[in-house]
PDBQT receptor file of N, H, CA, C and O in Angstrom, charges set to zero:
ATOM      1  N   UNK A   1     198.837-144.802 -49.284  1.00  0.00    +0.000 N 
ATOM      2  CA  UNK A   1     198.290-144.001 -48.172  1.00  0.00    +0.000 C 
ATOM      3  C   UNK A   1     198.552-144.704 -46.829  1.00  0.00    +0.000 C 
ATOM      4  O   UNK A   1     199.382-144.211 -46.066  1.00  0.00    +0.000 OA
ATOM      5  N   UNK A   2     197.940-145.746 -46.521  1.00  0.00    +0.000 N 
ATOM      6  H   UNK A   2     197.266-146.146 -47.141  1.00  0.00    +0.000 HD
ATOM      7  CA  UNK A   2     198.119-146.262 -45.441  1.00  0.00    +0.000 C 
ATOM      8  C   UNK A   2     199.722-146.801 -44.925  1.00  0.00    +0.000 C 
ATOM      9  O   UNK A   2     200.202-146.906 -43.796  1.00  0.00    +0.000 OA
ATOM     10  N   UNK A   3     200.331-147.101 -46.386  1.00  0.00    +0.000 N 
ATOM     11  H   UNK A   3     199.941-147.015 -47.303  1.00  0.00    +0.000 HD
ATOM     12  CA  UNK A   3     202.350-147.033 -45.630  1.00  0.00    +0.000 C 
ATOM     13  C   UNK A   3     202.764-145.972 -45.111  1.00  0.00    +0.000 C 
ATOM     14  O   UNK A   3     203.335-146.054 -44.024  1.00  0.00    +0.000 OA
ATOM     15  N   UNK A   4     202.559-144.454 -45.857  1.00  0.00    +0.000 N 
ATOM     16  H   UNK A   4     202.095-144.387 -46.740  1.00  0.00    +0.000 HD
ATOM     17  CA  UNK A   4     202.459-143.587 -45.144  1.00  0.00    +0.000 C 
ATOM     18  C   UNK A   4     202.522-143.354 -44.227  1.00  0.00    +0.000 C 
ATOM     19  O   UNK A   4     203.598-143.243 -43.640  1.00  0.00    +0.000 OA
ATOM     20  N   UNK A   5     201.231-143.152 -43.626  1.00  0.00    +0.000 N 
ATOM     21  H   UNK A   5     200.357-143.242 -44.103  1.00  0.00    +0.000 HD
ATOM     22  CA  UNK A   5     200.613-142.717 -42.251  1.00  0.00    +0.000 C 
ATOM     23  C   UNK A   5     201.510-143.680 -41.350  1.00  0.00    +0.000 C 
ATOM     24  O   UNK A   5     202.001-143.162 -40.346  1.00  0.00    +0.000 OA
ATOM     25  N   UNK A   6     201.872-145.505 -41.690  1.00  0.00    +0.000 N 
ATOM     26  H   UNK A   6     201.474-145.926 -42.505  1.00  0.00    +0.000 HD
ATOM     27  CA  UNK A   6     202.491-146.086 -41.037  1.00  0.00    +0.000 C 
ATOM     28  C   UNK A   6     203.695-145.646 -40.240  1.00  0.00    +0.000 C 
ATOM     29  O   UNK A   6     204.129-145.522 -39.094  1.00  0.00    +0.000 OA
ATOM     30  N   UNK A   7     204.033-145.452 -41.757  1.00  0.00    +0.000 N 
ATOM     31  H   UNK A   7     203.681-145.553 -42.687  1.00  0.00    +0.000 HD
ATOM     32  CA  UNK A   7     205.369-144.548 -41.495  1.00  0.00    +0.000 C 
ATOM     33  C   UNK A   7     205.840-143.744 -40.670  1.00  0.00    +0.000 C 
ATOM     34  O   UNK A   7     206.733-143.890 -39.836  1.00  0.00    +0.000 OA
ATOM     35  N   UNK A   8     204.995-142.590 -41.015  1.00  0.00    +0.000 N 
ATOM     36  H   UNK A   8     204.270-142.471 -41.693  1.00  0.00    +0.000 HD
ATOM     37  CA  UNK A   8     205.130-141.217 -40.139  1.00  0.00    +0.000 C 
ATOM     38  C   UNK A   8     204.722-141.600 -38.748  1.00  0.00    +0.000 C 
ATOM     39  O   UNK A   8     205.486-141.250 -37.848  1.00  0.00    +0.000 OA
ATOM     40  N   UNK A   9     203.232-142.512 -38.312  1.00  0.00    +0.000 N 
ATOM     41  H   UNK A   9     202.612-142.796 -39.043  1.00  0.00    +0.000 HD
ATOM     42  CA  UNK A   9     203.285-143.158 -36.819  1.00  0.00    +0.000 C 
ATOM     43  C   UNK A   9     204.504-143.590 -36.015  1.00  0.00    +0.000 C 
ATOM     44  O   UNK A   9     204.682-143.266 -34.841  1.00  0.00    +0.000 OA
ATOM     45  N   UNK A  10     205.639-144.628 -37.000  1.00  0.00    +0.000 N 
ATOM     46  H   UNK A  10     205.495-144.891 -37.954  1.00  0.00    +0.000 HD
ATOM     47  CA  UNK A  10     206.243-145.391 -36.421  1.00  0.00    +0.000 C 
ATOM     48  C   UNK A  10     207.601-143.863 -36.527  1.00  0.00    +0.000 C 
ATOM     49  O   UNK A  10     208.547-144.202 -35.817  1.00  0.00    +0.000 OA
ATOM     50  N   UNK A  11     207.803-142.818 -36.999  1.00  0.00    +0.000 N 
ATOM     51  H   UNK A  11     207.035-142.543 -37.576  1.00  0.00    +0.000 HD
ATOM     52  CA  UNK A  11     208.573-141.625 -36.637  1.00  0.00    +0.000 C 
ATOM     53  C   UNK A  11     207.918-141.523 -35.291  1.00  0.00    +0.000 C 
ATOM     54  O   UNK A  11     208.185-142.002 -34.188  1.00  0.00    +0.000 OA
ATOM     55  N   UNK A  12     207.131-140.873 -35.670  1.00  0.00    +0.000 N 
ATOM     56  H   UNK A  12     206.913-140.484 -36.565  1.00  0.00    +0.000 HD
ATOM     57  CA  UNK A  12     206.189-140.328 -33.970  1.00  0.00    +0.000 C 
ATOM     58  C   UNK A  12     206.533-140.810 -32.665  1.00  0.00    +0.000 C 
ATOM     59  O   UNK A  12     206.967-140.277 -31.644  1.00  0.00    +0.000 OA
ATOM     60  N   UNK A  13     206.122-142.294 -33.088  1.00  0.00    +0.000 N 
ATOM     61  H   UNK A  13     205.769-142.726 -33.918  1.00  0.00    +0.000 HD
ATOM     62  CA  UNK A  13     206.495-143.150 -31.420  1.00  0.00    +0.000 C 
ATOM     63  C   UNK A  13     208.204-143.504 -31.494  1.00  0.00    +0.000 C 
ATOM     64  O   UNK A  13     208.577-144.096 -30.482  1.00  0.00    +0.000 OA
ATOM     65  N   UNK A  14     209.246-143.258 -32.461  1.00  0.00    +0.000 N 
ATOM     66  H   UNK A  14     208.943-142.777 -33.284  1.00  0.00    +0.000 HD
ATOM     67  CA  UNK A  14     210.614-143.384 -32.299  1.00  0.00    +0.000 C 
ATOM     68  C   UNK A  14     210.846-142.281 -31.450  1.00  0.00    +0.000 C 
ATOM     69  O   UNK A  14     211.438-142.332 -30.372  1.00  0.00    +0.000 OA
ATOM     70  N   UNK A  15     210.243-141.057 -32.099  1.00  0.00    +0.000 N 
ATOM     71  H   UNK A  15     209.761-141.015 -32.974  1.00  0.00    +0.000 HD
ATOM     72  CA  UNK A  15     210.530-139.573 -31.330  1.00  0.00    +0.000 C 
ATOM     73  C   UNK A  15     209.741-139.629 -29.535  1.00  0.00    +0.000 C 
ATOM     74  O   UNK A  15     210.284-139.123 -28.553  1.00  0.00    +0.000 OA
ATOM     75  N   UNK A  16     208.720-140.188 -29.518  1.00  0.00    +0.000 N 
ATOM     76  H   UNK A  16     208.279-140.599 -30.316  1.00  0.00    +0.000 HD
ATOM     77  CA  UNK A  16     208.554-139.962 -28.020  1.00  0.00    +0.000 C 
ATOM     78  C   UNK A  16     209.280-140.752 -27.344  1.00  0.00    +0.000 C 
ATOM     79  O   UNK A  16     209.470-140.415 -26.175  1.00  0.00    +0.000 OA
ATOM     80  N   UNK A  17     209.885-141.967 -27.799  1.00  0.00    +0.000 N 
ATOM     81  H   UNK A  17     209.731-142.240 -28.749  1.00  0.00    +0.000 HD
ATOM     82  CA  UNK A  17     210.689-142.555 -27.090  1.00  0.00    +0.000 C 
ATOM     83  C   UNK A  17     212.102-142.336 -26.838  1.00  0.00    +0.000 C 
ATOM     84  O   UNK A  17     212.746-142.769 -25.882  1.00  0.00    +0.000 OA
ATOM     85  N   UNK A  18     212.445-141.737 -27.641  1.00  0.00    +0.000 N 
ATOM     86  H   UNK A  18     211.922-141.385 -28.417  1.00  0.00    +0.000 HD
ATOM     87  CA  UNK A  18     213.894-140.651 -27.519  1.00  0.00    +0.000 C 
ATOM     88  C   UNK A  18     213.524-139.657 -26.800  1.00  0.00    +0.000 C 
ATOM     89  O   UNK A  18     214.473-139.276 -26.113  1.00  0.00    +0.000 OA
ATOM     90  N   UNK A  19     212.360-138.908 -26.590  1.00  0.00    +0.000 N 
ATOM     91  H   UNK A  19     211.589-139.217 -27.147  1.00  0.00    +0.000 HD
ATOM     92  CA  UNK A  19     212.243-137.725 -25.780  1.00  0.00    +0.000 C 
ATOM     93  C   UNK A  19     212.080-138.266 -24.399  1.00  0.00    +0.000 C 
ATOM     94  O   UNK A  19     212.414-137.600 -23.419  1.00  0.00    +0.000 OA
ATOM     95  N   UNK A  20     211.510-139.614 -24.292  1.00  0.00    +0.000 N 
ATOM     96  H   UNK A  20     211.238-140.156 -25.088  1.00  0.00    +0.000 HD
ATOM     97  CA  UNK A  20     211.278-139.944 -22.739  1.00  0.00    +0.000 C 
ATOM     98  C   UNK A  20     212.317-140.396 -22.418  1.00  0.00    +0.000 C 
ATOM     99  O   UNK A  20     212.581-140.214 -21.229  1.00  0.00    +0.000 OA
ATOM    100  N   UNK A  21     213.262-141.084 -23.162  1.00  0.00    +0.000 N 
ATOM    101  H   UNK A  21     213.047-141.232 -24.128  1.00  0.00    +0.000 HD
ATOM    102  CA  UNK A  21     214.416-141.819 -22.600  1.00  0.00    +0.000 C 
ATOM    103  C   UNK A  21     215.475-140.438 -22.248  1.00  0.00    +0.000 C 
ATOM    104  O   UNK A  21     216.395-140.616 -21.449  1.00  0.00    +0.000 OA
ATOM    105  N   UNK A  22     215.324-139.397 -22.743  1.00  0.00    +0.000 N 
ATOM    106  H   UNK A  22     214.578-139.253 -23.392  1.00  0.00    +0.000 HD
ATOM    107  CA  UNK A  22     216.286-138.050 -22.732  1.00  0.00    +0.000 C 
ATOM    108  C   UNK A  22     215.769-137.622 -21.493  1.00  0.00    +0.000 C 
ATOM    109  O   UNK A  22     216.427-137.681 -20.454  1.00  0.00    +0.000 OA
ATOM    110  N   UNK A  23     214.439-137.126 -21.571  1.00  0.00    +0.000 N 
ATOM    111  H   UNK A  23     213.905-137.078 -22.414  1.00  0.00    +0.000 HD
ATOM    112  CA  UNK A  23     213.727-137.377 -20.048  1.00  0.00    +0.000 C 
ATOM    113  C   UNK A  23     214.208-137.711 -18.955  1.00  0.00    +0.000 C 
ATOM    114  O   UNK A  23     214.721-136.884 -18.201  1.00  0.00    +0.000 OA
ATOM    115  N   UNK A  24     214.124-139.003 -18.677  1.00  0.00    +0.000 N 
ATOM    116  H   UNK A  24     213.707-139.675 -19.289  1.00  0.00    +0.000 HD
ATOM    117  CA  UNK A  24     214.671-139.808 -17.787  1.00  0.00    +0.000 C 
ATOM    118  C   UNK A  24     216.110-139.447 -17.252  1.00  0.00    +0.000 C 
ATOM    119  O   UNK A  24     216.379-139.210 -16.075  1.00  0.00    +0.000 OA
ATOM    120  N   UNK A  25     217.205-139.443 -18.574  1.00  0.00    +0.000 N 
ATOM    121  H   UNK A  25     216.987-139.635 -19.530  1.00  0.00    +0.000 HD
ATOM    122  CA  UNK A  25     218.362-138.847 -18.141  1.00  0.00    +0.000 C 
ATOM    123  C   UNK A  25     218.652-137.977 -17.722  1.00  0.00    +0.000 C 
ATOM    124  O   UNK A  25     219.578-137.913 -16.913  1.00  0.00    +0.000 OA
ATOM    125  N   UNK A  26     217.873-136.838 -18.168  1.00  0.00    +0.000 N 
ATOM    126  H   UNK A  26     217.120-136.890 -18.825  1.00  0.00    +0.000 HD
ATOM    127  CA  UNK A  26     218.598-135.273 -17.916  1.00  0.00    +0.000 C 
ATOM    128  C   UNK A  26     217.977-135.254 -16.067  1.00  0.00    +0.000 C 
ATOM    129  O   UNK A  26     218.421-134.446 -15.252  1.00  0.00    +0.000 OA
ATOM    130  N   UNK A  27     216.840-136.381 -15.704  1.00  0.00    +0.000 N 
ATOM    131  H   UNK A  27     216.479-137.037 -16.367  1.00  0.00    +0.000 HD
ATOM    132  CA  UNK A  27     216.276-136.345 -14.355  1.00  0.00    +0.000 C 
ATOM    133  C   UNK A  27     217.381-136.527 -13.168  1.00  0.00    +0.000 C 
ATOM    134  O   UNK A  27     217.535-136.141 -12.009  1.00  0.00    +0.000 OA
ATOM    135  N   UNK A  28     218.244-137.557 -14.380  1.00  0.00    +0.000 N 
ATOM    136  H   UNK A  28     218.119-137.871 -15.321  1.00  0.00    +0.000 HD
ATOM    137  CA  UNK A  28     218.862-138.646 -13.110  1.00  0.00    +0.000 C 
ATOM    138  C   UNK A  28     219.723-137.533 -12.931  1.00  0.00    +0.000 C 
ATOM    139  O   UNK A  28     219.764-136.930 -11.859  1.00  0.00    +0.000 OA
ATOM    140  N   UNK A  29     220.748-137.072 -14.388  1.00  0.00    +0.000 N 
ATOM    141  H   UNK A  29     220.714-137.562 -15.259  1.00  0.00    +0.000 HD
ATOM    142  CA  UNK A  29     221.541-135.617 -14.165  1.00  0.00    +0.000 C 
ATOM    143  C   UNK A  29     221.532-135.155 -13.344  1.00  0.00    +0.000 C 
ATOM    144  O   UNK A  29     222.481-135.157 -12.561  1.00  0.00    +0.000 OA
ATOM    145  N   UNK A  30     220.209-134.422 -13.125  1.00  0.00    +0.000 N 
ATOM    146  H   UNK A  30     219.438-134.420 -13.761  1.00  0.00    +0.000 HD
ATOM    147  CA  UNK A  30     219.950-133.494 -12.134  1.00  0.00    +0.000 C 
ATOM    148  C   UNK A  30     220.145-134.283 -10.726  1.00  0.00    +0.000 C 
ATOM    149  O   UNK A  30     221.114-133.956 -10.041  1.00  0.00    +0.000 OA
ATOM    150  N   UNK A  31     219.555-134.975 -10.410  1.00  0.00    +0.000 N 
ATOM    151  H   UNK A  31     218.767-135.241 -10.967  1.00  0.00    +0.000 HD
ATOM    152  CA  UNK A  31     219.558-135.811  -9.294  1.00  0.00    +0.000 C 
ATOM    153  C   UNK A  31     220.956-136.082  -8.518  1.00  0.00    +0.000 C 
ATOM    154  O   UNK A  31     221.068-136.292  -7.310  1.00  0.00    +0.000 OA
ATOM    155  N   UNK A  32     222.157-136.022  -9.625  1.00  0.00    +0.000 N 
ATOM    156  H   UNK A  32     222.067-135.851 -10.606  1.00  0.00    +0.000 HD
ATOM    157  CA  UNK A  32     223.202-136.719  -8.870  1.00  0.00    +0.000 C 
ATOM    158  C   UNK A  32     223.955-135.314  -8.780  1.00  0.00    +0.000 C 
ATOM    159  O   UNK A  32     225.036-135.271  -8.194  1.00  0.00    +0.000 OA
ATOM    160  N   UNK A  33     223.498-134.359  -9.254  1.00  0.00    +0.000 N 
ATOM    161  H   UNK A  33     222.620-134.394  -9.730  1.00  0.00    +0.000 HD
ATOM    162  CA  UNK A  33     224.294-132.926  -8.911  1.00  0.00    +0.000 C 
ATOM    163  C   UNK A  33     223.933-132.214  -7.643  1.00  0.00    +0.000 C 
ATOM    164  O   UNK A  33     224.491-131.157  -7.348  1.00  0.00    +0.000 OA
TER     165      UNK A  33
């Protein structure tokens, strides 16, 4: 149970950190157009 949940946490915070780092880019994108 508790590797689990580890698990799926340490998905979770991989995925927000790919969404913020995508974030960030698509900002700058915009920025330099």
């Amino acid at each position: 149970m508790g590797y689990c949940r580890e698990n799926i946490w340490l998905v979770k915070e991989s995925a927000v950190k790919f969404l913020v780092e995508f974030y960030v880019k698509f900002n700058r994108l915009i920025g330099c157009i």
